[in-house]
C-alpha positions as CSV (number, residue, x, y, z in Angstrom):
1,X,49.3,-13.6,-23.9
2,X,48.6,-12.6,-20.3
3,X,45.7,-9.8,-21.1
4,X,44.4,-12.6,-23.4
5,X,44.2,-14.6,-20.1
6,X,42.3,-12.0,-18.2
7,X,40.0,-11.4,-20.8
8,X,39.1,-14.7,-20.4
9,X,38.1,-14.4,-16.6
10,X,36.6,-10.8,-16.7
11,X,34.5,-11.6,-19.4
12,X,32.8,-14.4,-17.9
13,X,32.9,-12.3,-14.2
14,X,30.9,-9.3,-16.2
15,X,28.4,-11.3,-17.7
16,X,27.5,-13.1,-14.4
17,X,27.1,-9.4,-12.4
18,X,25.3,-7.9,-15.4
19,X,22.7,-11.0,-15.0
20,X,22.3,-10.5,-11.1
21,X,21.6,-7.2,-11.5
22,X,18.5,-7.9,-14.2
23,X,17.4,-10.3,-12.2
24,X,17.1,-7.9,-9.1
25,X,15.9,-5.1,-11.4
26,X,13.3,-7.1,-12.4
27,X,12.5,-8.5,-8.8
28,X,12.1,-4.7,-7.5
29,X,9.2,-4.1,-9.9
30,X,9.2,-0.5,-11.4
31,X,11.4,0.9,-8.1
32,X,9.4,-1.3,-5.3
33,X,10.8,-3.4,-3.1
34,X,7.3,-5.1,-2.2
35,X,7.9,-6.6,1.0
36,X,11.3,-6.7,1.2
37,X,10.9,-3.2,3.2
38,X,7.2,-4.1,4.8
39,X,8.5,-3.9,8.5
40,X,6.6,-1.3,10.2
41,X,8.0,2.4,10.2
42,X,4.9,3.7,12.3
43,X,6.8,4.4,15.4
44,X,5.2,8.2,15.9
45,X,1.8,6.8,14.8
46,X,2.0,3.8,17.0
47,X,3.2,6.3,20.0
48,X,0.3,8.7,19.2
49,X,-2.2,5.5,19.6
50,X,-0.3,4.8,23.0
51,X,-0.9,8.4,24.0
52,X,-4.8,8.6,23.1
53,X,-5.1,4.9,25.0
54,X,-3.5,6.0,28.1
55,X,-5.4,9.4,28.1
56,X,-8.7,6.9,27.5
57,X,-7.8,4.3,30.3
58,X,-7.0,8.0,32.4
59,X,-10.6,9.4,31.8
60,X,-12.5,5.9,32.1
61,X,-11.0,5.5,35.6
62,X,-11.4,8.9,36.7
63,X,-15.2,8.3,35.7
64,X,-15.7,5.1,37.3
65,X,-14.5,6.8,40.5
66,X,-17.4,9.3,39.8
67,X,-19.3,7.0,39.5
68,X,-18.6,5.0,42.8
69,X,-18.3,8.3,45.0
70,X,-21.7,9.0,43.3
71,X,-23.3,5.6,44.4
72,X,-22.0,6.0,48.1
73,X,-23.5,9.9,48.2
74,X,-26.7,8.5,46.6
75,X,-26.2,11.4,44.7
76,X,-27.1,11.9,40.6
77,X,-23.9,10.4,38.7
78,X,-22.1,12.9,36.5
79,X,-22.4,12.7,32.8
80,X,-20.0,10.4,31.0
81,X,-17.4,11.5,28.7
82,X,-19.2,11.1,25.2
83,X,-15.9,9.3,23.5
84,X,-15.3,7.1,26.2
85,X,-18.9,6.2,26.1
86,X,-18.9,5.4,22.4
87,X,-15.7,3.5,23.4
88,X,-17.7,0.8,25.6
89,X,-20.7,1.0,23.6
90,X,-21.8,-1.0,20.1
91,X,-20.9,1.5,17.0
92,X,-23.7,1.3,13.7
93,X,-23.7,2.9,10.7
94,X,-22.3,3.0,7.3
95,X,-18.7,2.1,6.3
96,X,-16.3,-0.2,4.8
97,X,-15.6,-3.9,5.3
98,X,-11.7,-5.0,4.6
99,X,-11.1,-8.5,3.9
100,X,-7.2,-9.8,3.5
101,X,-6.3,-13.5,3.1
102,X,-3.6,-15.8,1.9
103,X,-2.6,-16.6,-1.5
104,X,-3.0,-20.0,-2.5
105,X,0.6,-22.1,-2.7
106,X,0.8,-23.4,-6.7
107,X,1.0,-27.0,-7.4
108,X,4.1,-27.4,-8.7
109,X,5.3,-24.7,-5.8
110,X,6.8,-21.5,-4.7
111,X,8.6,-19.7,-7.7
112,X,12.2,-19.0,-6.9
113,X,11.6,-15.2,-6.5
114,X,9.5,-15.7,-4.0
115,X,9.3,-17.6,-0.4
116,X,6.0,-18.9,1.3
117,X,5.5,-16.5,3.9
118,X,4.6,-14.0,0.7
119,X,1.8,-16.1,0.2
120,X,0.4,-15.3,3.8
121,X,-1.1,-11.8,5.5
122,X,1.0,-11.1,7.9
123,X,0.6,-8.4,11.0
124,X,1.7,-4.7,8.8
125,X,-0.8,-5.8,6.0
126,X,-3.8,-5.7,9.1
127,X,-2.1,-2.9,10.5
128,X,-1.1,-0.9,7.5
129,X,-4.9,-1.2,7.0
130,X,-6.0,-0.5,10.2
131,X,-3.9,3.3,10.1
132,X,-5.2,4.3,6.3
133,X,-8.6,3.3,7.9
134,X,-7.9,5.7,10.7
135,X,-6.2,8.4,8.7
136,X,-9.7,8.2,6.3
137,X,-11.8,9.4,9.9
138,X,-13.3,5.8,10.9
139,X,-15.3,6.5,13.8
140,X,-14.8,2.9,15.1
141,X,-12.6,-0.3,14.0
142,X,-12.9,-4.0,14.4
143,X,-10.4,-7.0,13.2
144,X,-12.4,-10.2,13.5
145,X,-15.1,-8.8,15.7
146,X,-13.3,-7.2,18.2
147,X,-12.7,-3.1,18.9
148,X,-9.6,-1.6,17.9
149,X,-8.8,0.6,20.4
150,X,-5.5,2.9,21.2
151,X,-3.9,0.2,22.9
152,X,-4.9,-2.9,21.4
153,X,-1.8,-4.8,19.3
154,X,-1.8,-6.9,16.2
155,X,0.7,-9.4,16.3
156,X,1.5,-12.5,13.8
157,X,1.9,-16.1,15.5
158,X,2.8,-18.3,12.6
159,X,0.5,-18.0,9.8
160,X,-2.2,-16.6,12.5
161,X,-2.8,-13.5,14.1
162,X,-2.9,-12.5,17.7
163,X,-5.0,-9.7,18.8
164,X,-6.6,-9.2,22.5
165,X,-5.3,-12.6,23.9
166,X,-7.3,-14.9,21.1
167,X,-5.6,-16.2,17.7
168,X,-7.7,-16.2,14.3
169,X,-6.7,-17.9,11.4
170,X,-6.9,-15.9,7.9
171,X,-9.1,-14.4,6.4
172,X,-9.0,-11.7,8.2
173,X,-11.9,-9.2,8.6
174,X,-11.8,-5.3,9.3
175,X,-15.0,-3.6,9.7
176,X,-14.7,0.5,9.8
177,X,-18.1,2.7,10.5
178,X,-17.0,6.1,8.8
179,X,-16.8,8.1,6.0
180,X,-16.4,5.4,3.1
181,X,-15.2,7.4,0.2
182,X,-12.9,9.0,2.7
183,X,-11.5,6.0,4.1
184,X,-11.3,4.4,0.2
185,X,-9.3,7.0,-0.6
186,X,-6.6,6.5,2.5
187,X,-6.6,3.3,1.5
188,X,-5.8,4.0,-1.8
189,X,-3.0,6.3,-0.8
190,X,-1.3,4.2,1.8
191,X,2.3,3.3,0.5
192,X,1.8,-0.1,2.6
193,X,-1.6,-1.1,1.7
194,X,0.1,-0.6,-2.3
195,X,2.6,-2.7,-1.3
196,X,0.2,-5.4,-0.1
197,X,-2.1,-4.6,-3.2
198,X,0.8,-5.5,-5.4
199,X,1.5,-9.1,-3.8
200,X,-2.4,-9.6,-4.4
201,X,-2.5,-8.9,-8.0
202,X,1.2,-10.5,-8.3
203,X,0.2,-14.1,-6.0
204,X,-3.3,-13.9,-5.4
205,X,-3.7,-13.0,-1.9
206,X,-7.3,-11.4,-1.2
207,X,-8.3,-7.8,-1.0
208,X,-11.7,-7.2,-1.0
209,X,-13.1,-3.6,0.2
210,X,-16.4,-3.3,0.1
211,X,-19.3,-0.1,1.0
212,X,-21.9,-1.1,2.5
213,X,-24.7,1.2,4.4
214,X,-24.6,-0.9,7.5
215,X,-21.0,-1.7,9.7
216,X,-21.9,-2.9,13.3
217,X,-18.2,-2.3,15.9
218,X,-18.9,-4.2,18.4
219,X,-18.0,-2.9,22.1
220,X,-14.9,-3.0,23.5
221,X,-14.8,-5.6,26.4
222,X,-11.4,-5.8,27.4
223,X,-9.6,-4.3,30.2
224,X,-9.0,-0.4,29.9
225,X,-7.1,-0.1,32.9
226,X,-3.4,-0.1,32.1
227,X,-1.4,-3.1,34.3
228,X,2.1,-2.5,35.1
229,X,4.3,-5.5,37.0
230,X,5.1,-4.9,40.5
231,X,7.9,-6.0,42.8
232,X,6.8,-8.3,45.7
233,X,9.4,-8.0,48.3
């Protein structure tokens, strides 16, 4: 009588973990988690960029020192560094133009496998792009008209994204002058932008990469020299 009785509550028990696991089988897609592991694990990438934009912000004010000693000696000013001249200067030429936006919300509402904020681009999609573009030897990068450089940060605020003190709302634009079939194929083999690529095809969010013959990078007009806080006594 009493294993009848725990029959009874096992077998109910079973059936209950054999459907949560199904449903999380299913919700994993072939092995991916989608974004459920989409926070950033760039820390030596994002460190490299922090090296390259101090060694920039380094050579730009050793130059404009130059440049200023020059000026007082009336002397001939030196020659510019070539990359930080490309740095400050408008970049043309052919390349690929990124486009990411949000997924429209369905009528009768978000499904229960999902939550809103996978219907919106958020900061790793732009940044996950931004690296494969990189990675693929882009000579120059802009997000919404303004130059990625090694310092510059892409931040979400909200369902907008932050990026050299101004907010943009989606979509989002990322313009790279470099070798396009290069860079196509980064972007093809970045785990992140597949991840992102997935949540397109499964919600609708956009992903548009075009060629095209003519990218213009604007210059970079913000600060280069790094700012630390100081204490006033």
């Amino acid at each position: 009588m009493r294993s009848t009785v725990v029959w009874r509550v096992l077998v109910p028990v079973v059936l209950l973990l054999m459907g949560l696991l199904l449903a999380t089988s299913a919700r994993l897609a072939a092995g991916t988690d989608l974004r459920a592991e989409r926070r950033t694990e760039l820390v030596d990438l994002i460190r490299a960029e922090q090296d390259r934009g101090e060694a920039e912000t380094a050579g730009v004010t050793e130059m404009q020192g130059q440049l200023e000693a020059a000026a007082r000696a009336k002397a001939p000013a030196p020659s510019p560094d070539p990359h930080l001249e490309a740095l400050i200067s408008e970049v043309n030429g052919p390349g690929l133009a990124v486009e990411l936006a949000d997924a429209p919300i369905p009528p009768d509402g978000v499904p229960d496998a999902y939550t809103a904020d996978d219907y919106i681009v958020h900061e790793q999609d732009v940044q996950a792009v931004i690296n494969a573009l990189w990675a693929g030897g882009a000579e120059a990068i802009a997000v919404m008209d303004q130059r990625i450089i090694g310092t510059s940060a892409v931040r979400c605020v909200g369902s907008t994204l932050l990026m050299h003190g101004q907010v943009y709302a989606p979509p989002y634009t990322v313009a790279a002058v470099g070798p396009a079939d290069r860079m196509q194929r980064a972007l093809d083999a970045s785990p992140r932008v597949a991840i992102y690529g997935q949540y397109a095809a499964l919600l609708g969010l956009g992903f548009d990469v075009d060629e095209t013959d003519s990218v213009t990078v604007p210059a970079y007009e913000g600060p280069l020299a790094a700012r630390y806080a100081q204490v006033v006594e």
